[in-house]
Every structure is written in structure tokens, then in C-alpha cells.
C-alpha positions as CSV (number, residue, x, y, z in Angstrom):
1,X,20.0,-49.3,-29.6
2,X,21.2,-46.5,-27.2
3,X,24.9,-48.4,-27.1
4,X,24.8,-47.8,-31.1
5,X,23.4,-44.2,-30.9
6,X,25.9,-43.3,-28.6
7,X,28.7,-45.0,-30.9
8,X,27.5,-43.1,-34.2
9,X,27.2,-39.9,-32.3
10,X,30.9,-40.1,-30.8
11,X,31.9,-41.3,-34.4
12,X,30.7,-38.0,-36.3
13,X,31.7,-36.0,-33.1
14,X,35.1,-37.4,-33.8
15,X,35.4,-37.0,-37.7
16,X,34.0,-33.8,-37.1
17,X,37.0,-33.1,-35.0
18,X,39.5,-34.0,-37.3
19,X,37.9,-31.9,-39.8
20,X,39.4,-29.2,-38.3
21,X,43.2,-30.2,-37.5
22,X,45.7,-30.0,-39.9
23,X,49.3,-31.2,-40.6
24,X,51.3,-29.3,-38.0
25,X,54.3,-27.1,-38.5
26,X,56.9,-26.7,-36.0
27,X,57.3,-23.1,-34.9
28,X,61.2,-22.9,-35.8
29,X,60.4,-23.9,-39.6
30,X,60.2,-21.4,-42.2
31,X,57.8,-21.5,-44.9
32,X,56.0,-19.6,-47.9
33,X,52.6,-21.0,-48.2
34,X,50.4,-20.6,-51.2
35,X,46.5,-20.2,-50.4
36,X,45.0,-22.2,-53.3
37,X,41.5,-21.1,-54.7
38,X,40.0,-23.3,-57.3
39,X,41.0,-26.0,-54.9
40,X,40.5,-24.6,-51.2
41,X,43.5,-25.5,-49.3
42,X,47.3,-24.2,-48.6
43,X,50.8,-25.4,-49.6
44,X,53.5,-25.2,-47.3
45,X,56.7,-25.1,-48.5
46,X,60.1,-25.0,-45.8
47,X,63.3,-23.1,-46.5
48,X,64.7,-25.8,-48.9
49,X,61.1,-25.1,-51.2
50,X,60.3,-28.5,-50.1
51,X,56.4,-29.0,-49.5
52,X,56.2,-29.8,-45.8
53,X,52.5,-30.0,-45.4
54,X,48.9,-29.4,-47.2
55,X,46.3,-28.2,-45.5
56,X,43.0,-29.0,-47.3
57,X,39.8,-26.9,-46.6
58,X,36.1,-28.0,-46.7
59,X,34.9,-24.4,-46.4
60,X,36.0,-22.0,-49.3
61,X,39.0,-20.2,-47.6
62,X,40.0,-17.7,-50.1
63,X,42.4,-15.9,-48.2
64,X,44.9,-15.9,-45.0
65,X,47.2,-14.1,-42.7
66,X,49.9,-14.8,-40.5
67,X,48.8,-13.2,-37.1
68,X,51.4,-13.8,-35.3
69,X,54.7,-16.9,-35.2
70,X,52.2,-19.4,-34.5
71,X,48.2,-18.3,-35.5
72,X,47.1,-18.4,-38.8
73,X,43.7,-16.1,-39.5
74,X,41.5,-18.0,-42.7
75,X,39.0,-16.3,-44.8
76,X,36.9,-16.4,-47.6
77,X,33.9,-14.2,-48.7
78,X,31.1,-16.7,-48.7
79,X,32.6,-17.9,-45.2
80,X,31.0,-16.3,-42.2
81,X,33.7,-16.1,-39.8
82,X,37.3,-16.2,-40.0
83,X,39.2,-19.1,-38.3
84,X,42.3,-18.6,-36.1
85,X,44.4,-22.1,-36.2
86,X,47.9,-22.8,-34.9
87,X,50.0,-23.5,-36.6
88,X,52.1,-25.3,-34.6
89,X,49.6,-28.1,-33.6
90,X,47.1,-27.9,-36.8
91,X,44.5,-27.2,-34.2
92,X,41.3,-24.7,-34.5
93,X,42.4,-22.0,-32.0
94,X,39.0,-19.7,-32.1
95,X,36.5,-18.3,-35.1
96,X,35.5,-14.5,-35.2
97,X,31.8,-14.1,-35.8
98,X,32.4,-12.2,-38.7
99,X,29.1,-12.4,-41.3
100,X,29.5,-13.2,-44.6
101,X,31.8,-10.9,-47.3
102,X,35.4,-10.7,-45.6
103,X,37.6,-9.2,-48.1
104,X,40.7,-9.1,-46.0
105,X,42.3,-9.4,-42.6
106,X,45.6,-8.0,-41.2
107,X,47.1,-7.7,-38.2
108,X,48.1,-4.8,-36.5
109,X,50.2,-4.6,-33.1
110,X,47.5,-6.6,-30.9
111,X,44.3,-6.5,-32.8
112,X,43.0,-8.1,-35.8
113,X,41.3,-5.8,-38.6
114,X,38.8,-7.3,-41.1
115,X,37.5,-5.9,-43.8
116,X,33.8,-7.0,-45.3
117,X,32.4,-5.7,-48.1
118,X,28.6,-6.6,-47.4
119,X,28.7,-4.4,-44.4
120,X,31.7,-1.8,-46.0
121,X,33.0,-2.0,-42.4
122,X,36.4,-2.8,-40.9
123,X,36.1,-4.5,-37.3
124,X,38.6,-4.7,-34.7
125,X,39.2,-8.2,-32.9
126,X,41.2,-9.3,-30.0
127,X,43.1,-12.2,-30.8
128,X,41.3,-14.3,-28.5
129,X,38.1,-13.1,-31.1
130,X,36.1,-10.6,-29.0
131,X,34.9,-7.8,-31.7
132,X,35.5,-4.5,-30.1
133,X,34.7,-1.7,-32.9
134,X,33.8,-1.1,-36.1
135,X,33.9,1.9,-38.3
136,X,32.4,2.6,-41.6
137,X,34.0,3.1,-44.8
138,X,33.5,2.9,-48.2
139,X,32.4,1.0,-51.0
140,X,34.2,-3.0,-51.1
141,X,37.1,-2.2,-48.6
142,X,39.5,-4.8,-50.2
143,X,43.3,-4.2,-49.6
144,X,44.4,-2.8,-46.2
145,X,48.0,-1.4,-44.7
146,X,48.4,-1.0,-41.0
147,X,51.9,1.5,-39.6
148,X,52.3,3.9,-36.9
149,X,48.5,3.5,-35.2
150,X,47.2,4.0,-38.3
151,X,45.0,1.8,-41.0
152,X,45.0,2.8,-44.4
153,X,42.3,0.8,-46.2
154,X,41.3,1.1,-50.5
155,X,37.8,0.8,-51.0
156,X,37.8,-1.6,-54.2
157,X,34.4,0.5,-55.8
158,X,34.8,3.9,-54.6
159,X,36.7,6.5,-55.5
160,X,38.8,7.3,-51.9
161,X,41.1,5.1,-49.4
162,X,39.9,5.8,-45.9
163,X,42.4,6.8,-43.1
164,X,41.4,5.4,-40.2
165,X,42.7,6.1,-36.4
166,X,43.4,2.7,-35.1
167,X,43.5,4.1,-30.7
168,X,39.9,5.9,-31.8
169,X,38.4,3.6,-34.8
170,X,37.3,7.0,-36.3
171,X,37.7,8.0,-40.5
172,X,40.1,10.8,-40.1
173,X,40.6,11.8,-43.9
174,X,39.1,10.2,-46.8
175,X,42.0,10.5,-50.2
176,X,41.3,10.2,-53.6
177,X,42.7,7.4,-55.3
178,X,41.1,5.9,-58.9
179,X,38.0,3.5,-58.1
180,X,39.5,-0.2,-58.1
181,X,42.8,0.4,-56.5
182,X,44.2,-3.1,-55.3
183,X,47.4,-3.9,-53.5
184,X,49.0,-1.3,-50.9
185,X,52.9,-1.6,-48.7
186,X,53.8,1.2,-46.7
187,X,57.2,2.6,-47.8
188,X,58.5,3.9,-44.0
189,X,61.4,5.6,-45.4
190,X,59.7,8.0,-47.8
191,X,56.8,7.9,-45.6
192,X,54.6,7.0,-48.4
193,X,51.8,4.6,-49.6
194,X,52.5,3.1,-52.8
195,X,48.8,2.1,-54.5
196,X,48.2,-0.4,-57.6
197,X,44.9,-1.7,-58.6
198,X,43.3,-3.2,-61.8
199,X,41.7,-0.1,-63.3
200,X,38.2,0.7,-63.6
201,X,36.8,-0.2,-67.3
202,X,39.7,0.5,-68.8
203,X,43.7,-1.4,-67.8
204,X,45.5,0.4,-64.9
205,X,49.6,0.7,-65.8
206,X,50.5,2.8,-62.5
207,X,51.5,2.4,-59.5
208,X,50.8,5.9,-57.4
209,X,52.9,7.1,-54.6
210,X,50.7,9.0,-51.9
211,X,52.2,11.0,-49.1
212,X,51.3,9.9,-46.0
213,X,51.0,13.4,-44.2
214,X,48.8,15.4,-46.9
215,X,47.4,12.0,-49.3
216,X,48.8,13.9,-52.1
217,X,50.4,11.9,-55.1
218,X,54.2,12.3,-55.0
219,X,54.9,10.2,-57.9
220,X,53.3,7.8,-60.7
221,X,55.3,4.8,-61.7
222,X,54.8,2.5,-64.7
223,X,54.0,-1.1,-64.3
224,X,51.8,-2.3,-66.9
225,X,49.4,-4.1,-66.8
226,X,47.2,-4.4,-63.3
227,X,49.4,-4.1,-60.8
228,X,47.6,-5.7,-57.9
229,X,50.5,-6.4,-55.4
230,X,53.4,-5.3,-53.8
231,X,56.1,-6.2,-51.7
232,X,58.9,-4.5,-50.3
233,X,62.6,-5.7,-48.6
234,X,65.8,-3.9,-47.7
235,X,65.8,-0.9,-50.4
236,X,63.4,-2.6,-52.7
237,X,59.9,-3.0,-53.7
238,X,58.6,-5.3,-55.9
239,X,55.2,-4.6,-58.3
240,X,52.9,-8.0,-59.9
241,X,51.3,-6.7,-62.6
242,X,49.0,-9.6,-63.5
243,X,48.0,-8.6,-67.0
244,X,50.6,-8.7,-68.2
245,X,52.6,-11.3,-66.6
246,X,55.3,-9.1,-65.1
247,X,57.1,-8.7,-62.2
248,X,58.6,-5.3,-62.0
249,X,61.2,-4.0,-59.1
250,X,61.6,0.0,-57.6
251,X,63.9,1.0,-55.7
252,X,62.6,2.9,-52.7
253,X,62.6,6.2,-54.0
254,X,60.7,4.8,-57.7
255,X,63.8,4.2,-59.8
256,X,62.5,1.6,-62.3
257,X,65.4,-1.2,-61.6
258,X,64.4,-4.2,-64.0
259,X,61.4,-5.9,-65.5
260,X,60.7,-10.0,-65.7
261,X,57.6,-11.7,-67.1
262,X,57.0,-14.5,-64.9
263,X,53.9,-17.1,-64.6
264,X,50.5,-17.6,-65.7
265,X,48.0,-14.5,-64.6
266,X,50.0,-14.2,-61.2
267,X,48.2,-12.5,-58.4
268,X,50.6,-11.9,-55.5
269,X,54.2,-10.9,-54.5
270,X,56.1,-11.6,-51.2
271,X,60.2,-12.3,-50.4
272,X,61.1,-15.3,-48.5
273,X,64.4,-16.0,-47.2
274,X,65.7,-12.2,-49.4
275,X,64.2,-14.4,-52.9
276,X,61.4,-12.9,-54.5
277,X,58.3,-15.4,-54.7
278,X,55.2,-14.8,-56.7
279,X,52.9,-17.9,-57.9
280,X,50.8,-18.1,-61.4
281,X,47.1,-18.6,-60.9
282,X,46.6,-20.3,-64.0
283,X,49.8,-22.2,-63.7
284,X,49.9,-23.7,-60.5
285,X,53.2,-22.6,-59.3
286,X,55.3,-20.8,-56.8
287,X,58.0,-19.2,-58.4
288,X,61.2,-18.5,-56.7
289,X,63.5,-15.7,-58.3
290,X,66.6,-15.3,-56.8
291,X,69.2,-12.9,-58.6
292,X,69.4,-14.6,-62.2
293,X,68.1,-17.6,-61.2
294,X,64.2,-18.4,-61.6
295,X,62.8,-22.0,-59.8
296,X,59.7,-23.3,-60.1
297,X,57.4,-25.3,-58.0
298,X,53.8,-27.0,-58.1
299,X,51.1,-25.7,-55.8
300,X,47.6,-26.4,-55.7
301,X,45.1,-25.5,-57.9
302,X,44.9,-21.4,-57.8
303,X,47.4,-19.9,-55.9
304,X,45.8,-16.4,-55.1
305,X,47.9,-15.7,-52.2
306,X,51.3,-16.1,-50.4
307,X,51.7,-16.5,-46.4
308,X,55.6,-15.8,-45.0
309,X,57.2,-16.8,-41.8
310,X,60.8,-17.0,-41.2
């Protein structure tokens, strides 16, 4: 009886294990990974856009981050910490004891900032997870930028960003931006923030340029309809407007440069390898565009979200 106990015990011990490891990916491969929602899980795919690996989640991941060549941060809201995994081996690296309501996590030169919108805090983590501060800040921080020591974060339902030291973890200045601003890149060489978001009751068309010294805007740029992400490369940024289908490209100092409506109610915006990829939520696919030329390629189920390493 003992003899079978034991062997059932070491049995779950062991599937639980393997639970947690995941195809591994070499740490000299490229990829662009989608994070799928309806379906929790991500799709790697390698410089040829072939898909290398899956990783399918049992808890509702939602959301990731590349944290450094070989640690991948996962997150969802209704997960209570965020997992640190390598890449490299599949393997569960550490969890950060975060509570329920993450929003977001980025990484800034040697910490890890997470956003929660049950607390309205960001928190400060090691890499090896130890929390070491948090700050306050306003309503559902959502989309974050990190440059220069310094962590720009949009509160999703107020009606401010918060500027937060990153040496201190004090709220420096608190700018006025339109409640449900979404999607935020640091343009270093106008030393501005460029801002979309969804619009609050009624669509949001603009993107707004903010300077970085005073939070003043600068500039309002068109790019109907919901702009929610942004993306910038060489002397280029690129705008997803999800509502209306349309990918929209700036150069860096807001000349409008052309227009292209692309997938099914898409969501996010990154360049791999100098292509633009953005992936349709309601389409599952990653979309390649490269110059003229427009690829496509199935994900999972509700790609929210794209993850670059090269």
C-alpha cells in the first residue's frame, strides 16, 4: 500500500513537473512569438516565419515580455504571480508573488516593473523575484515605457500618465493625457512620448506627442480608429489602429508616410528582422509586411501580443 502511495505521489509530482517545461529555444534563434488569448499559449515562429515551438499554458497567461536573451516574464490578470521561464531550456526559472490584476510588465535596465490594476501600483522586482518597492499611481495602470531612469506609465481610467523616478520609486509629475490612453514607445530622438489609446465613450483617432521635459503636447497625429500600439525602428514608427484595421507609419518627426488596412481587429505592432509584424485577433494570424510584400501566417487562437528576440 505504501509502495503504491509512494508511486502515485512521484507520478503527480512528475506530471506536475512537466507541466511547467516547455519546448526549448536555442538562444542564437530569432523569433517573433504571438501570445494567444482565447487559447492560452504562445507561437514561436524563427527567422524563416517557420513555427519552431508552442508553448501551451494551463493558467490564463494573457500577456509576456522578453526580460532579457533568455527569460521570458508571463502574465495574466486573473493569474497571481508572474512566471520567469527560460527560454533556452523551457524551464520555470522563478514566480514573482505578484497578487491578482497584472496589467503589464517591462523590463528596465536590471529590474522588472509590473503594473496591477487591483492595487493601481507598479512594483519593482529583481530578476531573481525579490519585490523591492512599490509606488502608487493611478486608476488601471495599463501600458508602460521605461528610458533614461525613468518609467512613464498610462493609467487606463484616469485622466493623467504618472512619471515615476525609477533610482527613488517616487511620482515626480502627474500629465494630462485623455482617460483610456493605450500603447506608448519612447521617441529618443525628439525626446518625446507618443500616446494612443481607445478613447473614452466615444472612438480615439490620435496619436498625441508629449514632450518629455514639460508633458506638454507637441503634436496630434491622425490614425483612425483606436490606436492601441506602437512601434518604432530606424527613422520610423509604426501606429495599429485596431478599429479600423489599419496599420499606419510616421516618420520620426510625425510626417504621415502611408496607410495599409491589415487583419481582423489587430491589437499589437512590433518589427522583426526590419519587417513590420502585427497579428489579427479575430483572424488568427501573424502578418509579415515587408516593403510591398504582405505574408501571412496562422497562430493560435487570439493573438493579443507579439514577443521579439533577434
Amino acid at each position: 500500500m505504501r509502495i503504491g502511495l509512494l508511486l502515485a505521489a512521484s507520478t503527480l509530482l512528475l506530471a506536475s513537473c512537466g507541466a511547467e517545461t516547455y519546448t526549448s529555444i536555442r538562444e542564437d534563434v530569432s523569433f517573433v512569438a504571438t501570445v494567444n488569448q482565447l487559447e492560452p499559449s504562445m507561437t514561436f515562429f524563427n527567422d524563416d516565419l517557420h513555427a519552431v515551438a508552442t508553448w501551451a499554458f494551463d493558467e490564463a497567461y494573457s500577456g509576456a515580455t522578453l526580460v532579457d536573451n533568455d527569460t521570458i516574464a508571463l502574465y495574466g490578470m486573473g493569474v497571481p504571480f508572474v512566471a520567469l521561464y527560460h527560454v533556452s531550456t523551457g524551464e520555470l526559472q522563478t514566480k514573482l508573488e505578484t497578487g491578482v490584476g497584472v496589467t503589464n510588465v517591462i523590463a528596465g535596465d536590471d529590474e522588472l516593473y509590473v503594473a496591477n490594476k487591483e492595487q493601481n501600483t507598479v512594483s519593482a522586482f529583481s530578476f531573481s523575484g525579490e519585490q523591492l518597492r512599490d509606488v502608487v499611481v493611478g486608476n488601471y495602470p495599463l501600458s508602460m515605457a521605461y528610458a533614461d531612469d525613468t518609467l512613464y506609465v498610462l493609467n487606463f481610467k484616469s485622466d493623467y500618465l504618472s512619471v515615476i523616478e525609477a533610482k527613488t520609486f517616487h511620482e515626480v509629475a502627474q500629465w494630462q493625457i485623455p482617460r483610456s490612453s493605450n500603447g506608448i514607445v519612447v521617441n529618443e530622438e525628439t525626446n518625446t512620448l507618443w500616446i494612443g489609446g481607445h478613447g473614452d465613450h466615444t472612438s480615439n483617432d490620435q496619436v498625441l506627442v508629449i514632450d518629455r521635459k514639460t508633458g506638454s503636447i507637441k503634436q496630434t497625429l491622425q490614425a483612425p480608429q483606436m490606436p492601441v500600439a506602437l512601434a518604432q525602428h530606424d527613422d520610423e514608427i509604426s501606429v495599429i489602429s485596431h478599429g479600423s484595421n489599419t496599420l499606419h507609419r510616421f516618420t520620426k518627426d510625425g510626417k504621415a508616410i502611408d496607410t495599409l488596412e491589415i487583419g481582423a481587429n489587430p491589437f499589437s505592432v512590433a518589427y522583426f528582422n526590419d519587417a513590420i509584424v502585427t497579428a489579427g485577433y479575430d483572424d488568427h494570424t501573424l502578418y509579415v509586411v515587408d516593403g510591398e510584400q504582405v505574408r501571412a501566417y496562422d497562430t493560435g487562437e487570439g493573438p493579443f501580443q507579439l514577443v521579439i528576440r533577434e
